[in-house]
Backbone bond lengths (Angstrom), bond angles and torsions (degrees), N, CA, C in turn:
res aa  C-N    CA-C-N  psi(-1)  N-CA   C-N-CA  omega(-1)  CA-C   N-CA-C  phi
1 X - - - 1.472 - - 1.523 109.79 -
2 X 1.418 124.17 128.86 1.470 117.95 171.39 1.216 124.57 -88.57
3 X 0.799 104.79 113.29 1.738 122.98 158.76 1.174 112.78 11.20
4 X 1.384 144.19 153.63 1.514 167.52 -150.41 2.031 80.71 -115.35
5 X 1.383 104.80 120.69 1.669 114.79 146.23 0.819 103.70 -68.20
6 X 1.761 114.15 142.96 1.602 116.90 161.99 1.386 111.09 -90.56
7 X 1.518 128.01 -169.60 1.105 136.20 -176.79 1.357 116.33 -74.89
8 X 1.841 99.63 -33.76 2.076 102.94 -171.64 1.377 82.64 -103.45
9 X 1.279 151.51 26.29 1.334 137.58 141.21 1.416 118.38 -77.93
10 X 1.128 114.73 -47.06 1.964 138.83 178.27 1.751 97.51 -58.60
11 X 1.143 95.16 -58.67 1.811 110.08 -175.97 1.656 95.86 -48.06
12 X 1.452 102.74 -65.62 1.541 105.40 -159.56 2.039 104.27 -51.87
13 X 1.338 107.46 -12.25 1.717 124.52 -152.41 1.576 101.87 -82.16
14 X 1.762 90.75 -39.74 1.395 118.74 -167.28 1.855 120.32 -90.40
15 X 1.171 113.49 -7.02 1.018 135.85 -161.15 1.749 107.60 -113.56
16 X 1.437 95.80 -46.45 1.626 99.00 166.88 1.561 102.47 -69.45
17 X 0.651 132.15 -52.85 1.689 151.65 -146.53 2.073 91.56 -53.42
18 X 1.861 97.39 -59.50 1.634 98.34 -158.66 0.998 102.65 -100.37
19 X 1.037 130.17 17.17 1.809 125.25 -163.80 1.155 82.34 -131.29
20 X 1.371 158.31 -29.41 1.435 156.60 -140.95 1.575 111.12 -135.50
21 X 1.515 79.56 -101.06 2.087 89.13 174.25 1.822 134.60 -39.60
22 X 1.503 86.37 -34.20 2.058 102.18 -172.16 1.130 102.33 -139.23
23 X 1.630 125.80 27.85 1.403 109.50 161.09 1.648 122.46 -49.35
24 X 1.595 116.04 -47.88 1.479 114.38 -147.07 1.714 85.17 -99.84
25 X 1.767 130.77 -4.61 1.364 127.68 174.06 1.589 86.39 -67.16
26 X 0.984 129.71 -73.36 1.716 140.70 -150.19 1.400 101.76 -68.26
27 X 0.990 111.01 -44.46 1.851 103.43 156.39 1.344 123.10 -22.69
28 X 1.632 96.27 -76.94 1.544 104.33 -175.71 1.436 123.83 -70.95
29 X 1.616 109.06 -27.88 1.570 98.64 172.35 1.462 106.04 -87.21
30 X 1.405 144.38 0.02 1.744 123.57 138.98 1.187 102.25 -82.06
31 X 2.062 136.61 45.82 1.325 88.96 157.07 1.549 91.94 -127.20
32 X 1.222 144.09 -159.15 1.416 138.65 163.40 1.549 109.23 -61.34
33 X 1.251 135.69 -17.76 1.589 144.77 -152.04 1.797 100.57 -64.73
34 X 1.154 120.11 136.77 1.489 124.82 174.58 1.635 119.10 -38.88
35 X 1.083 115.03 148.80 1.834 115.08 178.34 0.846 83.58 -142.20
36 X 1.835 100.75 179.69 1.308 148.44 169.05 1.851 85.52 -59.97
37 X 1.441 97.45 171.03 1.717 136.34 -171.85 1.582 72.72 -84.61
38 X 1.501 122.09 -73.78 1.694 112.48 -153.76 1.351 103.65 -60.14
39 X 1.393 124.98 -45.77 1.704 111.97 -165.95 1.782 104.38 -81.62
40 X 1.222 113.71 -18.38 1.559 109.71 161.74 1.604 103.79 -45.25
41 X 1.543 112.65 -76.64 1.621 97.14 170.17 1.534 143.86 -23.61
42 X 1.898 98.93 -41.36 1.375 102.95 176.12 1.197 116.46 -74.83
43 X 1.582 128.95 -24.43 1.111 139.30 -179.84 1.378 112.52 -44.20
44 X 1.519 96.88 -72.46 1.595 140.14 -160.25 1.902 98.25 -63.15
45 X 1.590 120.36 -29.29 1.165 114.02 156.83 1.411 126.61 -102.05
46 X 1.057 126.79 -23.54 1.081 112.58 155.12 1.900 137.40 -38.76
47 X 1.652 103.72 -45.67 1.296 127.23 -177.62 1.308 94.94 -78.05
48 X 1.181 142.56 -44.37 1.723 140.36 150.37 1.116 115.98 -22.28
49 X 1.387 116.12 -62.61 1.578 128.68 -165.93 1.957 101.86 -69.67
50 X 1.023 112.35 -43.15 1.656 135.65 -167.61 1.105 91.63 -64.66
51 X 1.484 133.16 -61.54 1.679 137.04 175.98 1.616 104.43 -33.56
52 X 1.713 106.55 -63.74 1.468 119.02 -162.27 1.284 94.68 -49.21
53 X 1.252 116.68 -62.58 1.759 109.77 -138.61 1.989 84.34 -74.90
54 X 1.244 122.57 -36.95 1.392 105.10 -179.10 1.745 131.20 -53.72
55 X 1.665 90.02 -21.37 1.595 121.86 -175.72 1.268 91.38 -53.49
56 X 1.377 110.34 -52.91 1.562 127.02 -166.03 1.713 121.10 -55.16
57 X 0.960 88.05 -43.66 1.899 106.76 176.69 1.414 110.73 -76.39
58 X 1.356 114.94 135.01 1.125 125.17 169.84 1.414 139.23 -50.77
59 X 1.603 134.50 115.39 1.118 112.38 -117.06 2.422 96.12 -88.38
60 X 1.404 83.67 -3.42 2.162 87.79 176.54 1.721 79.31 -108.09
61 X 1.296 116.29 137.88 1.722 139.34 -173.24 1.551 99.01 -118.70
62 X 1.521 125.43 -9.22 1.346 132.82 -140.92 1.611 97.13 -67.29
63 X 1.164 123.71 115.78 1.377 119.08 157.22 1.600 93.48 112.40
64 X 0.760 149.60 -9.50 1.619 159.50 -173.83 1.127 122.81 -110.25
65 X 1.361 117.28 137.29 1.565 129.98 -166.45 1.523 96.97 -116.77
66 X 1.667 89.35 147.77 1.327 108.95 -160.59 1.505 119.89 -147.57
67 X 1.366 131.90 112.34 1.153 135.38 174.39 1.033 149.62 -78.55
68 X 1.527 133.42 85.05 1.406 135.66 -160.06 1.502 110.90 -71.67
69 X 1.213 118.33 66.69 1.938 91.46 -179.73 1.425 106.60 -108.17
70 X 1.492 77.68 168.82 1.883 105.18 -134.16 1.436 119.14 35.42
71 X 1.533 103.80 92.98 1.784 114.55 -157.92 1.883 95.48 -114.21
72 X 1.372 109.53 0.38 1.293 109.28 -173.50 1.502 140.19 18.92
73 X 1.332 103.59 -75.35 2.023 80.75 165.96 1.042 116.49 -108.95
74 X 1.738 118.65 4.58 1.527 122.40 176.59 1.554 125.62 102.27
75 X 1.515 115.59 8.02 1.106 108.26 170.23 1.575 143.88 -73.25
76 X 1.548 105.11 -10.44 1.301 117.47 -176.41 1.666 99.67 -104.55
77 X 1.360 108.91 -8.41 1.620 102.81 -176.97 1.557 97.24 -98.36
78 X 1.288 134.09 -48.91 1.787 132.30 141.02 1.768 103.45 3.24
79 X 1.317 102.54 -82.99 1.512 105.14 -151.57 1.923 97.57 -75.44
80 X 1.007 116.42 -17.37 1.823 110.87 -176.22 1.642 82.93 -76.54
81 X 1.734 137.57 -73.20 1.160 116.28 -174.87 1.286 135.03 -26.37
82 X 1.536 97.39 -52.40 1.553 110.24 -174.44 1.727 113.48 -59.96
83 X 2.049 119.67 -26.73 0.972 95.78 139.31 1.463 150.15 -125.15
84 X 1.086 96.02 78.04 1.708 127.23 168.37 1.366 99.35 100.45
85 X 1.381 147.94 -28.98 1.382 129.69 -159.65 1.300 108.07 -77.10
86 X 1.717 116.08 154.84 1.497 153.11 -170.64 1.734 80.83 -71.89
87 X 1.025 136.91 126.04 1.325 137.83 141.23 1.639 152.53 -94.24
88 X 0.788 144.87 104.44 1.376 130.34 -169.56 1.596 96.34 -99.44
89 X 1.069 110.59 155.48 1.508 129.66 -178.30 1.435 122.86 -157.51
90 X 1.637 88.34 94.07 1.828 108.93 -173.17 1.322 112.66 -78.62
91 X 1.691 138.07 126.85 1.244 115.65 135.28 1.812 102.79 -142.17
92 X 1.075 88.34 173.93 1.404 108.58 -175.39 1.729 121.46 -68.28
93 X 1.667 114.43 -5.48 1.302 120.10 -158.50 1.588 104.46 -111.76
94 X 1.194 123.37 52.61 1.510 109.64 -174.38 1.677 118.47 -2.46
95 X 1.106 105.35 -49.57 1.648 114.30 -149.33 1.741 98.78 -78.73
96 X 1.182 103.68 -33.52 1.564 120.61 166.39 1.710 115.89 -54.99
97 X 1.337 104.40 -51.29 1.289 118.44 -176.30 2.168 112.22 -73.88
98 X 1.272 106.86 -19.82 1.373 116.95 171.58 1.354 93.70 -69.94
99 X 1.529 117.18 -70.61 1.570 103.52 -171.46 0.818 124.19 -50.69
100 X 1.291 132.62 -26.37 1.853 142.18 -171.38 1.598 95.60 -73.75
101 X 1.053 107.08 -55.85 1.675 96.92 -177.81 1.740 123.03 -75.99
102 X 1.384 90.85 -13.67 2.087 85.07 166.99 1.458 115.72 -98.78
103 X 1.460 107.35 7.54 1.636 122.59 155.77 1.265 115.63 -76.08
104 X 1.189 96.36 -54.15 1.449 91.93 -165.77 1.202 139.36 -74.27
105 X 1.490 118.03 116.34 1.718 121.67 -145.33 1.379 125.20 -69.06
106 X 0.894 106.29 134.61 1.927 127.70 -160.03 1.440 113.91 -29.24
107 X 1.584 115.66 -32.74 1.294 129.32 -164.91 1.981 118.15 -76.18
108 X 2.028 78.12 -8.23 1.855 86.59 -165.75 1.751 96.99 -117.64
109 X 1.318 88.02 19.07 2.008 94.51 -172.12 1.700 101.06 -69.44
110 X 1.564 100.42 117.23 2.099 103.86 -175.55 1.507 95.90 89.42
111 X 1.572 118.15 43.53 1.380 116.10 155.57 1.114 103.18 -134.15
112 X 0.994 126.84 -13.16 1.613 130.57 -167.59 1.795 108.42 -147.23
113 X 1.226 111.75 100.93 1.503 120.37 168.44 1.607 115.17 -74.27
114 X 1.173 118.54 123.87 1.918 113.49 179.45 1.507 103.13 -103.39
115 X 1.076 107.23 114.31 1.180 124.13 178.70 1.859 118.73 -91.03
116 X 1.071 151.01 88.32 1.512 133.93 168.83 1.578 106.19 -65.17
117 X 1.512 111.92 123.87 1.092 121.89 159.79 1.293 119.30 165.79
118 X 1.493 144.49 -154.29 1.236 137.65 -172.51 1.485 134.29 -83.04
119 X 1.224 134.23 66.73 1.315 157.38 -136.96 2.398 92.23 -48.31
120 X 1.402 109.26 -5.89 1.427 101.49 164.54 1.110 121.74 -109.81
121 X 1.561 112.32 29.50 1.744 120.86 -172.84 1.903 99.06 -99.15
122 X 1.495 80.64 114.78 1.503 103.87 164.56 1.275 127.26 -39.21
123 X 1.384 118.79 -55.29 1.410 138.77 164.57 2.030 114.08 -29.61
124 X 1.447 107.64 -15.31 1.086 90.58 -171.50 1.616 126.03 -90.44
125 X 1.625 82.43 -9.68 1.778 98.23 163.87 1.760 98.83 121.11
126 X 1.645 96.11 -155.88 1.697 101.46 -169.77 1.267 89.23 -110.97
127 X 1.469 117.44 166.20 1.488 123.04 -175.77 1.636 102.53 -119.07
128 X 1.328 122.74 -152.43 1.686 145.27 -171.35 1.646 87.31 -144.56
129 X 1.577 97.70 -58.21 1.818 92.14 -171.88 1.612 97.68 -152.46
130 X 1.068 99.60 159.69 1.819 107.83 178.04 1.661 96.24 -146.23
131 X 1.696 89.95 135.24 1.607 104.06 -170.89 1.604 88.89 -125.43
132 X 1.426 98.73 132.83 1.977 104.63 160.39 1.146 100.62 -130.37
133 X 1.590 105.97 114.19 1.536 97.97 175.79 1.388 111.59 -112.46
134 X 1.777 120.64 115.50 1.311 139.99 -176.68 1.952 102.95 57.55
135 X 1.805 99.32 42.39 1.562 82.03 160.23 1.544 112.72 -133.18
136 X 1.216 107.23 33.06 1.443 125.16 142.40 1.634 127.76 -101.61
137 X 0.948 112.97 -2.36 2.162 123.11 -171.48 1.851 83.81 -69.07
138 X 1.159 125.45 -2.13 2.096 101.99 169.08 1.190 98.56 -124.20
139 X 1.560 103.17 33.95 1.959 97.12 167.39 1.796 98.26 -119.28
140 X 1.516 107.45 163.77 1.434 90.27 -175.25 1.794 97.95 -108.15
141 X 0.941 113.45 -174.09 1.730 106.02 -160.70 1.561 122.25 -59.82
142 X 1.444 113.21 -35.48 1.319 120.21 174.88 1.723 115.51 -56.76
143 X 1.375 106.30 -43.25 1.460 119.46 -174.89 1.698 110.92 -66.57
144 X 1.531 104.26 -41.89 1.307 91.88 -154.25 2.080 84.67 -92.90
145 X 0.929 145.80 -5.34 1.191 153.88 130.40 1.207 117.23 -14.22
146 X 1.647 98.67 -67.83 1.764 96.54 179.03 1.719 117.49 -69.10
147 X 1.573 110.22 -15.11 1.218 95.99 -174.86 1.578 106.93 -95.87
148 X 1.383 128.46 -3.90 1.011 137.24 -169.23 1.827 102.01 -84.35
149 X 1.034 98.82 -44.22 1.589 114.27 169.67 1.340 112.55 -51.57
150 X 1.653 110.19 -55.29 1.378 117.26 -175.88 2.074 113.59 -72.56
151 X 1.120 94.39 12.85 1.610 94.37 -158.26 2.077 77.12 -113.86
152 X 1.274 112.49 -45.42 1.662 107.01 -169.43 1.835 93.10 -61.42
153 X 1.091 113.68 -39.10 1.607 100.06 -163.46 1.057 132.86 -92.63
154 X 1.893 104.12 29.36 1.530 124.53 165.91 1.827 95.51 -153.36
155 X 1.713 91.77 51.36 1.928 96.14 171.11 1.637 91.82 -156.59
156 X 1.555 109.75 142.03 1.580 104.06 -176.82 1.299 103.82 -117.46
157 X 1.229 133.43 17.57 1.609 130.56 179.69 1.609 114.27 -134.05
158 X 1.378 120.44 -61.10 1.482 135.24 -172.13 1.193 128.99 -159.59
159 X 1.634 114.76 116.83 1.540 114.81 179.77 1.626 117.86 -104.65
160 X 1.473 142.44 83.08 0.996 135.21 -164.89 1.436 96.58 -91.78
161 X 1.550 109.59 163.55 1.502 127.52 -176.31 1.754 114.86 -178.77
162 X 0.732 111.02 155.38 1.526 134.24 160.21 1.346 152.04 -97.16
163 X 1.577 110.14 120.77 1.520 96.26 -179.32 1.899 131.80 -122.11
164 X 0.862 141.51 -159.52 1.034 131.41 172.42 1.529 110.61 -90.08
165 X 1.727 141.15 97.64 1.200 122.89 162.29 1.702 134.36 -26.89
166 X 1.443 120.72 131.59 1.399 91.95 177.65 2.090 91.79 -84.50
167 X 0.878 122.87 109.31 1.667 121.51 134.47 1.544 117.11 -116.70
168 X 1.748 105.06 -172.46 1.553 121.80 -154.24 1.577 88.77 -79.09
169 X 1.180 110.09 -42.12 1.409 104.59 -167.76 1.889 126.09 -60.92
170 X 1.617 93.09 -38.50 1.196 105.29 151.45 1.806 135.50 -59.58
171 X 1.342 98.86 -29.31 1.103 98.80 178.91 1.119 114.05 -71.72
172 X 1.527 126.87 -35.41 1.711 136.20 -160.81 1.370 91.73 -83.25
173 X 1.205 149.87 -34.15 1.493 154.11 -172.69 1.429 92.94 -77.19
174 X 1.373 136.48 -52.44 1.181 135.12 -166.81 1.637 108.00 -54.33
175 X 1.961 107.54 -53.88 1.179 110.66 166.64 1.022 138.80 -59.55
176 X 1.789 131.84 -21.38 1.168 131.36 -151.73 1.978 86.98 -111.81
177 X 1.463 115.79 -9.03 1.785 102.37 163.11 1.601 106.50 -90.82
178 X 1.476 114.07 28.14 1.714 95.34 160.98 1.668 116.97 -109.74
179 X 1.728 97.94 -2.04 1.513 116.18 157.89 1.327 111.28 -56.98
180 X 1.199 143.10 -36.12 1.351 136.45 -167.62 1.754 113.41 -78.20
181 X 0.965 107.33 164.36 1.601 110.67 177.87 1.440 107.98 -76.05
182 X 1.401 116.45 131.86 1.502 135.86 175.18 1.224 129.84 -11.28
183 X 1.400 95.72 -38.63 1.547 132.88 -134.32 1.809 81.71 -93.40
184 X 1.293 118.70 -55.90 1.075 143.57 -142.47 2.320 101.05 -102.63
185 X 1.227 97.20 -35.08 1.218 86.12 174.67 1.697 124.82 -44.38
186 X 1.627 120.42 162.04 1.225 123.13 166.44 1.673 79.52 -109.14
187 X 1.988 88.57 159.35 1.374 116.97 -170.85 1.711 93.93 -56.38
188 X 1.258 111.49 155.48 1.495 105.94 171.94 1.347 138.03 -73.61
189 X 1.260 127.62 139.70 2.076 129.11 -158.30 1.935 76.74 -79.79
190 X 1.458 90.95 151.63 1.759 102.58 174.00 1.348 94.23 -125.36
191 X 1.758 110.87 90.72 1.726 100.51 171.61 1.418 122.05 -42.34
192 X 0.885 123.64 164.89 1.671 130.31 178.33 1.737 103.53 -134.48
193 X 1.443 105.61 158.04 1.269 128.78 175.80 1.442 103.44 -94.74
194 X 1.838 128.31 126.19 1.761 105.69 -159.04 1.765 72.52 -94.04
195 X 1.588 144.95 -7.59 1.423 116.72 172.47 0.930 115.84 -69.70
196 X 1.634 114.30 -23.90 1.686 117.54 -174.89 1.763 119.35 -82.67
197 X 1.741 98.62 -31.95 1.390 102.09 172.64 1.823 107.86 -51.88
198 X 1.383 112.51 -53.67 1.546 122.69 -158.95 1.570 91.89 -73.28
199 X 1.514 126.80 -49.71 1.827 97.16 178.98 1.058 132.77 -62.72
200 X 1.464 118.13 6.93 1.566 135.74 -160.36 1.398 101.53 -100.21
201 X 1.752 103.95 -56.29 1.613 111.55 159.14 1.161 149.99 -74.01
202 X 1.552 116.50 -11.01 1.351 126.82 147.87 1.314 111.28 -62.17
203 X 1.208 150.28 -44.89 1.794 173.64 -151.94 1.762 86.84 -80.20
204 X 1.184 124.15 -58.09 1.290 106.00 -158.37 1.885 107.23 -111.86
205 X 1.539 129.33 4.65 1.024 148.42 -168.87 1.656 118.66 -114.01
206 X 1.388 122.57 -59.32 0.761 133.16 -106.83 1.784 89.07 -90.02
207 X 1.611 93.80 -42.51 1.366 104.81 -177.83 1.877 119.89 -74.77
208 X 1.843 104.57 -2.11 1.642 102.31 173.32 1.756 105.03 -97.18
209 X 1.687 102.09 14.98 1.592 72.08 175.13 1.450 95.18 134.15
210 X 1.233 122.67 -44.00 1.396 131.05 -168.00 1.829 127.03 -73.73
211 X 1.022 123.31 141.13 1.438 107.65 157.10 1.824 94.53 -153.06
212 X 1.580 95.94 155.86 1.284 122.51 170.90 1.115 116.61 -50.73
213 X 1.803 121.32 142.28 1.411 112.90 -174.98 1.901 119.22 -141.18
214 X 0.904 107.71 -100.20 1.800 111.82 151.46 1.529 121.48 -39.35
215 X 0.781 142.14 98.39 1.971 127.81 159.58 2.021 104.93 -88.57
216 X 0.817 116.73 -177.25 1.499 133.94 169.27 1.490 112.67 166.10
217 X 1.159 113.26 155.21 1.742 140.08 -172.26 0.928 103.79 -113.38
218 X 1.208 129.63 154.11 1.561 146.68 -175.23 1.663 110.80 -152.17
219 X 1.532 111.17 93.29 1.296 94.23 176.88 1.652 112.09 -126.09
220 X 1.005 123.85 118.50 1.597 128.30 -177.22 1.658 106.52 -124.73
221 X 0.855 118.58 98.54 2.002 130.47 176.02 1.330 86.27 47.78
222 X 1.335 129.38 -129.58 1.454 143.27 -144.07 1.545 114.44 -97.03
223 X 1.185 110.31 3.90 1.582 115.72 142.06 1.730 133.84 -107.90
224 X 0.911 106.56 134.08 1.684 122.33 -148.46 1.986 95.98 -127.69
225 X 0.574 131.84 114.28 1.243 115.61 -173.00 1.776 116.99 -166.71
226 X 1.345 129.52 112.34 1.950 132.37 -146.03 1.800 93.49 -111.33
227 X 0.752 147.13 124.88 1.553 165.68 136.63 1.599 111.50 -58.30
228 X 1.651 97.81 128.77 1.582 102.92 172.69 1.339 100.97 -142.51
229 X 1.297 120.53 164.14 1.332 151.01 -155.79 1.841 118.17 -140.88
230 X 1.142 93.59 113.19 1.369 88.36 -174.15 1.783 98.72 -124.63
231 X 1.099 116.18 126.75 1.791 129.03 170.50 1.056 122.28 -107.76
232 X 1.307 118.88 159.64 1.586 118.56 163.19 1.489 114.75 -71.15
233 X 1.488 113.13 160.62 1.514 110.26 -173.38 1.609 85.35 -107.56
């Protein structure tokens, strides 16, 4: 039986992966620049998913702090500045985080700080709301649970995030990226159970205050991707 990954093993997995291997891939699919038919899909859901969780946020941010982790090139931390919220925007990819900030348009310069580093570091203060969109899908449910927990109990309004659905379709995509060369893989998606995600988060939430609220799915070709919402009661 193999061994349990830890968290700074996955991290360390995840960190080579976007800062290194797929910096200038992830570039181009956040930028308008032509793709493949398949990453058109990822695009086209991703920017789906990015809508939702923004749907979610209140549409004046003014006076409220807000946490992008894993904000990668900065588009969802862009549009929370633009309305009015203080932003921080964690990820792990330096090189990711350069582009995010030579995106991000002049008018919102001192709304959004980019931070590289560990999107579960305490140090970064208390929030209004913290959004991760799909930068938990290479944690498996217990893990990204505990950090979801740890993210409500230094946030006083809303923690939205994302995970990997477990379905078939996902699964066959899951299998058919261990065809590719090593070299070339992304770290692996850890489907999740969304009954198993929510008993995990009722278990560690429910009793500081919190309960579950919004869910949504996002499925466009080879991105698959479920949104949750957690509020204060």
């Amino acid at each position: 039986m193999m061994a349990a990954v830890t968290w700074q093993e996955r991290r360390g997995r995840i960190e080579t992966y976007f800062d290194r291997t797929a910096a200038a891939s992830w570039a181009r699919l956040t930028s308008d620049a032509p793709v493949s038919r398949i990453r058109a899909t990822v695009r086209a859901g991703r920017e789906a998913m990015r809508a939702t969780l923004l749907d979610w946020l209140p549409a004046d941010l003014s006076g409220r702090r807000l946490l992008d982790a894993g904000c990668g090139t900065g588009l969802l931390a862009a549009e929370a500045a633009r309305r009015g919220a203080e932003v921080v925007a964690v990820d792990l990819s330096p090189n990711l985080l350069a582009l995010a900030a030579e995106r991000l348009p002049p008018e919102l310069a001192g709304r959004v700080r980019f931070a590289a580093g560990d999107m579960r570091d305490a140090g970064f203060g208390r929030f209004d709301h913290v959004v991760a969109m799909d930068s938990l899908i290479h944690y498996p449910a217990a893990q990204a649970a505990e950090l979801v927990g740890e993210w409500s109990a230094r946030c006083d309004r809303s923690v939205l995030f994302t995970f990997a659905p477990r379905t078939r379709l996902l699964a066959a995509m899951h299998a058919a990226g261990r065809l590719f060369p090593r070299s070339e893989r992304a770290p692996a998606i850890e489907p999740v159970s969304p009954a198993r995600i929510a008993q995990l988060l009722d278990a560690r939430t429910a009793q500081a205050g919190w309960r579950r609220g919004r869910t949504a799915r996002v499925s466009r070709g080879f991105y698959i991707s479920q949104a949750c919402e957690l509020v204060r009661t």
